[in-house]
C-alpha positions in Angstrom: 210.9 154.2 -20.1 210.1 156.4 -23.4 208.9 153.8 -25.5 210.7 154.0 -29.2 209.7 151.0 -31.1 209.1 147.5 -31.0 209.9 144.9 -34.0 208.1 141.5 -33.5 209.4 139.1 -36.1 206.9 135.5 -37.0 209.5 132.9 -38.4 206.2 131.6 -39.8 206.1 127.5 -39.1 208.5 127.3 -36.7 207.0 125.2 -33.6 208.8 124.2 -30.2 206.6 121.1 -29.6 203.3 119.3 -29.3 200.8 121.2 -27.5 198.8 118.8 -25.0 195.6 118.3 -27.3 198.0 117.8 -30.1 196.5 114.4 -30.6 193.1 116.2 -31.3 194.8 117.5 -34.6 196.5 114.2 -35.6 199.8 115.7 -34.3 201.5 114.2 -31.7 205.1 114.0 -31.4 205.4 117.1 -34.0 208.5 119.6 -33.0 209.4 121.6 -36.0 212.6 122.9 -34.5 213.9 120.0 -32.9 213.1 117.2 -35.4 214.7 119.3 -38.2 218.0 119.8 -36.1 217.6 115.6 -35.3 217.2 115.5 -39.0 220.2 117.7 -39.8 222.2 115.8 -37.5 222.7 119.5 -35.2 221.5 123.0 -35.9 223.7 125.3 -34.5 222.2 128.6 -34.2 224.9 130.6 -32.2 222.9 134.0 -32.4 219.4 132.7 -31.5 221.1 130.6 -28.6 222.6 133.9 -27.4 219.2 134.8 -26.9 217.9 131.4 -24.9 216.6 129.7 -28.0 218.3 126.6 -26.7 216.7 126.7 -23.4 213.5 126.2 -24.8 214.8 123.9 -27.7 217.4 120.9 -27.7 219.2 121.5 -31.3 221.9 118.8 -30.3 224.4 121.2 -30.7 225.7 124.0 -28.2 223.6 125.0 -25.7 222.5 128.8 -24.9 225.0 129.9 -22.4 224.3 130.2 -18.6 223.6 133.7 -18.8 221.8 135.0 -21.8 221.8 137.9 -23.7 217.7 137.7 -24.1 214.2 136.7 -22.4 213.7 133.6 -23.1 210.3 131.2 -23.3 207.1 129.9 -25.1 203.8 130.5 -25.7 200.6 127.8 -26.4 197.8 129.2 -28.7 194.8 129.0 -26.8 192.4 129.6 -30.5 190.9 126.4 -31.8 193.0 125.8 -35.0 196.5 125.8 -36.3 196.2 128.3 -39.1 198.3 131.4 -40.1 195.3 134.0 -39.5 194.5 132.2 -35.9 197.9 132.7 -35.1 198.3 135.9 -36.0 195.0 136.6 -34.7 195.6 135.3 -31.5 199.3 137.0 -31.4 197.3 140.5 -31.9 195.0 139.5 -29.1 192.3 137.5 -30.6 191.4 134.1 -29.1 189.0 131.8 -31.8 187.0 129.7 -30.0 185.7 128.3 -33.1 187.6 127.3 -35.3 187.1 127.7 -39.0 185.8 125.1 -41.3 187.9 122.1 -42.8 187.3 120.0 -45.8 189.3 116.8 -45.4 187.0 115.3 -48.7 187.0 118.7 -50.3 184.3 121.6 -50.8 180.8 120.4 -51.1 178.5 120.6 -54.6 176.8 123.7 -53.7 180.2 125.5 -52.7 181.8 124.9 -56.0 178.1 125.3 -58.1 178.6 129.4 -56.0 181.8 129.4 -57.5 181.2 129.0 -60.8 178.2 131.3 -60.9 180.1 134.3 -59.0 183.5 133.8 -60.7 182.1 133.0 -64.6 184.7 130.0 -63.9 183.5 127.6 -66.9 184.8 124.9 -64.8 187.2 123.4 -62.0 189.9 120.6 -61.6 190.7 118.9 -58.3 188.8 119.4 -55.2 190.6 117.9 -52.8 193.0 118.2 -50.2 196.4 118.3 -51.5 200.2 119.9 -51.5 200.7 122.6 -54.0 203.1 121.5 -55.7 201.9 118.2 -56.4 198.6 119.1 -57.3 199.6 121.0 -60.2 202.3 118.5 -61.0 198.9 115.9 -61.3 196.6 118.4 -62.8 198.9 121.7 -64.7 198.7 120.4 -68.2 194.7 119.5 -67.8 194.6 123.0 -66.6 196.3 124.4 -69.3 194.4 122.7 -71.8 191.1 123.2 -70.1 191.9 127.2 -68.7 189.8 125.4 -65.7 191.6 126.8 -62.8 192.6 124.1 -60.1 190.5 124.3 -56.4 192.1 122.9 -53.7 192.2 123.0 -50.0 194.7 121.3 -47.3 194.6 120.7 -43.6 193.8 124.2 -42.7 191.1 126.3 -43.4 191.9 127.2 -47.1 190.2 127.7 -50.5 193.0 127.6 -52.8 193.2 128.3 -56.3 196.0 127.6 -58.3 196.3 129.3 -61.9 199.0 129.4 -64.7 199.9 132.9 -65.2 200.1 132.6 -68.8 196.4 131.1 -68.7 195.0 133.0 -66.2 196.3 136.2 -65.9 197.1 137.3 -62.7 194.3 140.3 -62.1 191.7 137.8 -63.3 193.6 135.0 -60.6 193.2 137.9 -58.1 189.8 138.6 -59.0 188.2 135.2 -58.9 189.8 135.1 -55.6 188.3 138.2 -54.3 185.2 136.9 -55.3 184.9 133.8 -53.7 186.1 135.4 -50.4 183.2 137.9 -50.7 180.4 136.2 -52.1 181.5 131.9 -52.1 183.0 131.3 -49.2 180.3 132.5 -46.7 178.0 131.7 -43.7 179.2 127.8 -42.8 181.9 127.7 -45.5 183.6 130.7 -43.9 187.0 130.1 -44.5 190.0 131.4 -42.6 191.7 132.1 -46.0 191.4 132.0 -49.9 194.6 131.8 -51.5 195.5 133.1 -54.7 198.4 130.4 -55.8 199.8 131.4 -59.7 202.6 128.9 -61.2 204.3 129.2 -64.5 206.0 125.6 -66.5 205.2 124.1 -69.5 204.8 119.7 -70.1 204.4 118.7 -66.7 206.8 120.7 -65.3 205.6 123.3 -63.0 206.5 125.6 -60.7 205.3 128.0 -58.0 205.9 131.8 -58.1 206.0 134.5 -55.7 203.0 135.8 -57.0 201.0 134.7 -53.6 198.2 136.5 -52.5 195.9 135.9 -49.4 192.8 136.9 -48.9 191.7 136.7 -45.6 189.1 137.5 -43.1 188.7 140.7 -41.3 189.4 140.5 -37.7 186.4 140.1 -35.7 187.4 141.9 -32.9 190.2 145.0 -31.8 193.5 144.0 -32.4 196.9 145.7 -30.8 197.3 147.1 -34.3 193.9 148.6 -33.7 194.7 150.3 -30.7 198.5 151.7 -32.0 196.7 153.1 -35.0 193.8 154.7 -33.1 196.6 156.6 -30.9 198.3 158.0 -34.2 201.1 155.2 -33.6 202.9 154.2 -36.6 201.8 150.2 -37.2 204.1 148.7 -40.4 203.4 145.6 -41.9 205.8 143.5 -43.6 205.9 140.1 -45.7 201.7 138.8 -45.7 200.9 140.7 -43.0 199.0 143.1 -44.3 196.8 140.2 -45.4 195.9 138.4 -42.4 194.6 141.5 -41.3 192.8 142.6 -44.4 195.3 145.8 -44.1 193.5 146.2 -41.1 195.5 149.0 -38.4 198.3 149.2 -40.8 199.6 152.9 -41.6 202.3 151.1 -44.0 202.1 147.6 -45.4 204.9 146.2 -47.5 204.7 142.7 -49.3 208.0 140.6 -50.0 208.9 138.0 -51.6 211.4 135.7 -49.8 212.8 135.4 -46.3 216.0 137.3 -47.5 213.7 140.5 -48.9 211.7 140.4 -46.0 214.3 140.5 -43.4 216.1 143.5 -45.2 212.9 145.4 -45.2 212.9 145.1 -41.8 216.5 146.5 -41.7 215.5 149.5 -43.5 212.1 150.4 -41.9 214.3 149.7 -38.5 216.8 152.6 -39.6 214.1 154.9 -39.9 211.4 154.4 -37.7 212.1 155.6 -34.2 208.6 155.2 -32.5 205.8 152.6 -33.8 205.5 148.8 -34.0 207.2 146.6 -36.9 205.5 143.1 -38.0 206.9 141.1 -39.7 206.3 137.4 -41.3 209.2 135.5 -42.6 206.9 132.6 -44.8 209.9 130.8 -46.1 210.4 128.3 -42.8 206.7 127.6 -43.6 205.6 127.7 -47.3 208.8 126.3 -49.1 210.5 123.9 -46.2 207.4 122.7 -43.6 205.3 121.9 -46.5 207.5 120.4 -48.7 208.7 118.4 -46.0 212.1 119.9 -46.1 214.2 119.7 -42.8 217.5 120.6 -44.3 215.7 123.3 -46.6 214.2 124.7 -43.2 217.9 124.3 -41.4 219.7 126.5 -44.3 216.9 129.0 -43.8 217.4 128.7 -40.0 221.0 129.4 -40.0 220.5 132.6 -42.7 218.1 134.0 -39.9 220.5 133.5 -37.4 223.0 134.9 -39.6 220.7 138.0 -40.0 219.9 138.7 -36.2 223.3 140.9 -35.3 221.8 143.4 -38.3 218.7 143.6 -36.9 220.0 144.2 -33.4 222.2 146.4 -34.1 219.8 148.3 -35.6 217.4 148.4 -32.2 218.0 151.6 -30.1 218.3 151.3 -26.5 215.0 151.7 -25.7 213.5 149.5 -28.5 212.2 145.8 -28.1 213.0 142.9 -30.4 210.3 139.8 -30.2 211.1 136.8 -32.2 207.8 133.9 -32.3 205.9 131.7 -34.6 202.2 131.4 -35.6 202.1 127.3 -35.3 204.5 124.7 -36.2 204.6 123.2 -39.3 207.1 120.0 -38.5 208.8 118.8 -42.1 209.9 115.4 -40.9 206.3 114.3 -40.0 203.5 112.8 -42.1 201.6 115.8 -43.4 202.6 118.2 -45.3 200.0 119.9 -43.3 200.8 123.0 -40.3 201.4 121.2 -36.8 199.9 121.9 -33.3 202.2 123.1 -31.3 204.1 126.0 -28.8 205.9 128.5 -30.7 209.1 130.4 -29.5 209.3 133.3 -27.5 212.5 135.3 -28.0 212.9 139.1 -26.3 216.1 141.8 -26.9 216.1 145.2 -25.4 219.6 146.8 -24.8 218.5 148.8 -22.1 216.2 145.8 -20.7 216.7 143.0 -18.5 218.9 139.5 -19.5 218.5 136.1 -18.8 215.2 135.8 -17.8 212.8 133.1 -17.9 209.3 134.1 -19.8 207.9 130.2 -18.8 205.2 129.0 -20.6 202.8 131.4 -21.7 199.2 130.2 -22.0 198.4 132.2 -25.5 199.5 133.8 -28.0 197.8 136.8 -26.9 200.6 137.9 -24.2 202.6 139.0 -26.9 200.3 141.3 -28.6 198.8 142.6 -24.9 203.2 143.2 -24.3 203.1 145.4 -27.3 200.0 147.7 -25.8 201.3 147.3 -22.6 204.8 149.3 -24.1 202.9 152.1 -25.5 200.9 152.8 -22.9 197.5 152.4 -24.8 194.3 153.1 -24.3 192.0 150.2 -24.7 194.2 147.5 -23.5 191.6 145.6 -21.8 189.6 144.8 -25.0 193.0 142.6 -26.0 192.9 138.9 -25.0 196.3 137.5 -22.6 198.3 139.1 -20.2 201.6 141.5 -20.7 205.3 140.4 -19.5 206.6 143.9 -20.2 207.7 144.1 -16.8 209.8 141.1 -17.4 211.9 142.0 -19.4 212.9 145.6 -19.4 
């Protein structure tokens, strides 16, 4: 086969259930997919299903028919964490065998003493773990009277700084962000992320924008992107891709702002690309539904994916592979507003490939990402992590 290109879509939070040291992470009994469609009553998601979504996942709806239309499994994450950049990591071909540093009673004296010398910060609020949006509902109108811009972290590896954009402007939010990546956040306290989090509101009432920024860590080792990019292969990046990887083996990189921008980007890069990888991260499943602890929120956004997916594979060539996955669950009907431990979803369409087979259970993340190399014929394939199901499934 010539190989043309191959999109690989994250619905970013969407987990298929508990992986077997899901206790180790305070997570057992976590599905994100099927305890929003228990919550929702049913989830019908005819197009996914088509694929062999429901093979994987009970929705309590229809089932996938007998013989699908896809390639159909999931995959565990072998990487120590639950984490966007571990996942993503990990999907590229990177297995973390340490994981990155958490701070269930917040950042230590001499952490936030570094940050206020680096940044010029004349202060902080909070320090703590805590959901977004509640923490500047608690602490917005201290912030705006102080200008102290509120630190926060969560069950993941984050430094998170949350900022009113009339207070803070946004370049000087971005700034103090890039700073404490580079200079705070360091040695031990080596984060997986800073995040830059702006809101807007007056009088208690506050909202998040789309203002978002990431700043992650640089991958510590090749990734498939790597390897594409090396070979003159065109690598884009769409939604916060381009910042787990720290815009690393990306020849184009395109931020959105929603699910619905992100998934039309996709559209249009599909129409023009003919040869070259697409990634792309839909964050809406994860940052407004999982934590917010919003199972119908994450069913409406479910059903506008599924909606979506006769666009995008209409727009696949014969040659070309869709891959549909997660990063890590992030279950909105448990106790955390926190990401969740668990197997992620492992969806496959090629039109000139095979149907209806059975991927099983892959044992990382990684097989996707070694796939991908595996499809362009690569050099330096061996330096990825997992093992390629290419021959699977076309």
């Amino acid at each position: 086969m010539k190989p043309g290109k191959v999109v690989v879509i994250i619905l970013d939070g969407i987990g298929v259930g508990e992986l077997p040291d899901a206790a180790a992470y305070g997570d057992v009994g976590t599905n994100t997919l099927v305890n929003t469609a228990r919550a929702v009553g049913n989830l019908v998601l005819p197009e996914l299903s088509r694929l062999g979504l429901t093979h994987i996942a009970d929705l309590g709806g229809p089932t996938s028919p007998d013989r699908t239309e896809g390639c159909y499994g999931k995959m565990a994450e072998s990487s120590a964490g639950k984490d966007s950049t571990t996942g993503h990591w990990e999907l590229a071909g990177i297995i973390t065998e340490r994981g990155f540093p958490l701070y269930p009673g917040g950042f230590p004296t001499e952490v936030l003493e570094r940050f206020l010398s680096v940044t010029g910060c004349a202060g902080y609020l909070g320090n703590k773990p805590a959901s977004g949006t509640e923490i500047i509902k608690e602490l917005g109108d201290e912030h705006v009277r102080t200008g102290f811009p509120i630190v926060y972290t969560s069950g993941d590896s984050v430094f998170q700084i949350a900022t009113h954009e009339d207070v803070i402007p946004l370049e000087r939010l971005y700034a103090i962000c890039q700073m404490t990546r580079e200079e705070v956040t360091v040695g031990e306290h080596r984060v997986g992320r800073v995040i830059a989090r702006p809101f807007v509101g007056s009088g208690g009432n506050y909202t998040r924008t789309a203002h978002r920024k990431d700043f992650a860590l640089e991958p510590p080792a090749t990734t498939v992107l790597d390897l594409l990019q090396y070979e003159g292969i065109e690598t884009i990046g769409i939604g916060k891709i381009d910042d787990l990887f720290c815009g690393r083996g990306l020849s184009g990189k395109l931020h959105t702002k929603s699910n619905a921008e992100g998934i039309q980007t996709t559209l249009d890069v599909m129409k023009r690309l003919n040869h070259g990888l697409v990634m792309t991260n839909l964050v809406d499943f994860d940052m407004l539904y999982g934590h917010r602890q919003d199972p119908r929120g994450m069913a409406h956004a479910l059903k506008e994916f599924d909606r979506a997916l006769p666009d995008l594979i209409g727009a696949l060539n014969d040659q070309d592979i869709l891959m549909i996955t997660s990063d890590h669950g992030n279950d909105p009907t448990d106790r955390s507003t926190d990401h969740s431990r668990e197997y992620v979803p492992l969806l496959s369409f090629c039109r000139s490939g095979k149907r209806n087979v059975s991927l099983g259970v892959r044992p990382t993340f990684s097989d996707a990402g070694k796939t991908v190399a595996d499809y362009f014929d690569v050099k330096g394939i061996g330096s990825l992590s997992g093992n390629s199901f290419l021959g699977l499934i076309v």
